[in-house]
N, C-alpha and C positions, 0 to 999 in steps of 0.2 A: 789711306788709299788715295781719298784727292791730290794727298799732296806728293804723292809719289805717284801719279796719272795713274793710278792703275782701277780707279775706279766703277766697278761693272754696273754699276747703277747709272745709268744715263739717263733719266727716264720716260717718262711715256705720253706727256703732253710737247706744243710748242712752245710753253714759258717756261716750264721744267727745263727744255732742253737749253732755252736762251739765256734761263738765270749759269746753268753749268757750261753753257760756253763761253757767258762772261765772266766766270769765274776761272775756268780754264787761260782766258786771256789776261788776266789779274796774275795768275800766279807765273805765268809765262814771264809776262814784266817782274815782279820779284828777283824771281829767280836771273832773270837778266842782270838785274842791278848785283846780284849775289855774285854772278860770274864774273861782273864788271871790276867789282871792287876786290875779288881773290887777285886776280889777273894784275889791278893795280898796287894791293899791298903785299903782294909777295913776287915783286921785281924778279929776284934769282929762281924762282919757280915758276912763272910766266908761262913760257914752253913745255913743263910738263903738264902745271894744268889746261893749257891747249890742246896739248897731247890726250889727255884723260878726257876732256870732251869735245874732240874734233869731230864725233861724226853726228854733232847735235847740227843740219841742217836745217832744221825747219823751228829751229829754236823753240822746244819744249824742255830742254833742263833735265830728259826724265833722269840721266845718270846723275848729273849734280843735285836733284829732288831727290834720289835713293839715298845717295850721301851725306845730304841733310838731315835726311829722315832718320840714318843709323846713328849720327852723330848725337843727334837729341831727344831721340824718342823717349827717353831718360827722363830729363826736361819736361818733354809734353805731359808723359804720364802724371807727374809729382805737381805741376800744375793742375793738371784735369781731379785728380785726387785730393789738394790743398785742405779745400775744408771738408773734405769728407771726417764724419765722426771717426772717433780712434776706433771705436766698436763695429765700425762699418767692413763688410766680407766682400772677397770679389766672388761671385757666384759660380766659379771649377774652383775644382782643385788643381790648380798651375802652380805651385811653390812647389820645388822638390826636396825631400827632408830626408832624413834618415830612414821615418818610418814608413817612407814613399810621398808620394805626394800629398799635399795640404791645400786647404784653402788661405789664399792670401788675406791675410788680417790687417789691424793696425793703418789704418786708409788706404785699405786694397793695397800692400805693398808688402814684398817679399822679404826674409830677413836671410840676411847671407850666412849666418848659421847661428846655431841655437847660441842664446845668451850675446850675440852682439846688439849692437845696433840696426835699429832696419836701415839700409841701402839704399832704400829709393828703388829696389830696382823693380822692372813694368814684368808684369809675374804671367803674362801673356805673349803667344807671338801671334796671338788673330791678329797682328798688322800683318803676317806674311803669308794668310790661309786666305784664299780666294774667300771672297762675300757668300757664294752659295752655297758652300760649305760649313758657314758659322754659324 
């Protein structure tokens, strides 16, 4: 959610709010250097990725942060998970199986179907469920 702004926790002190607006202006700059460096290493696509986030005036990134987020949420998970024990459960049932849903096993991580390998893959979409909802 921070890192795709969408954050609804803003919260309820003055240093609460000043540590998350410097952190807001932290990721602002990232993200800049992210669009900086697309822009510079992909010469012949330049103007599309212009085009894909021309209407970031106020330079928050949040379409290039959504983009980032889908591209590796992947990533994020399977680091957040690393040394989780093998025996470690993700607490729903978010794996979809044959006999319906499952709890994600094997360090909270979903297996792409019975008898493969786990995938990696992040066995949740609360990154896409509003906060108040979760």
């Amino acid at each position: 959610d921070i890192i795709r702004g969408k954050d609804l926790h803003l919260g309820y002190d003055d240093n609460e709010k000043n540590r998350r607006e410097k952190l807001e202006k932290n990721l602002q700059k990232i993200f800049g250097k992210i669009y900086d460096e697309l822009k510079e290493t992909k010469k012949n696509k330049g103007k599309e990725i212009e085009r894909r986030y021309k209407n970031d005036d106020d330079k928050n990134f949040y379409q290039l942060r959504e983009d980032w987020w889908e591209a590796n949420r992947k990533d994020v998970w399977k680091a957040i998970t690393c040394k989780a024990d093998t025996s470690s459960v993700y607490f729903r049932a978010t794996c979809d199986g044959a006999q319906g849903p499952s709890v994600a096993q094997k360090q909270c991580r979903c297996q792409k179907e019975k008898g493969a390998k786990e995938e990696d893959q992040v066995p949740t979409y609360f990154d896409y469920v509003p906060q108040y909802l979760r």
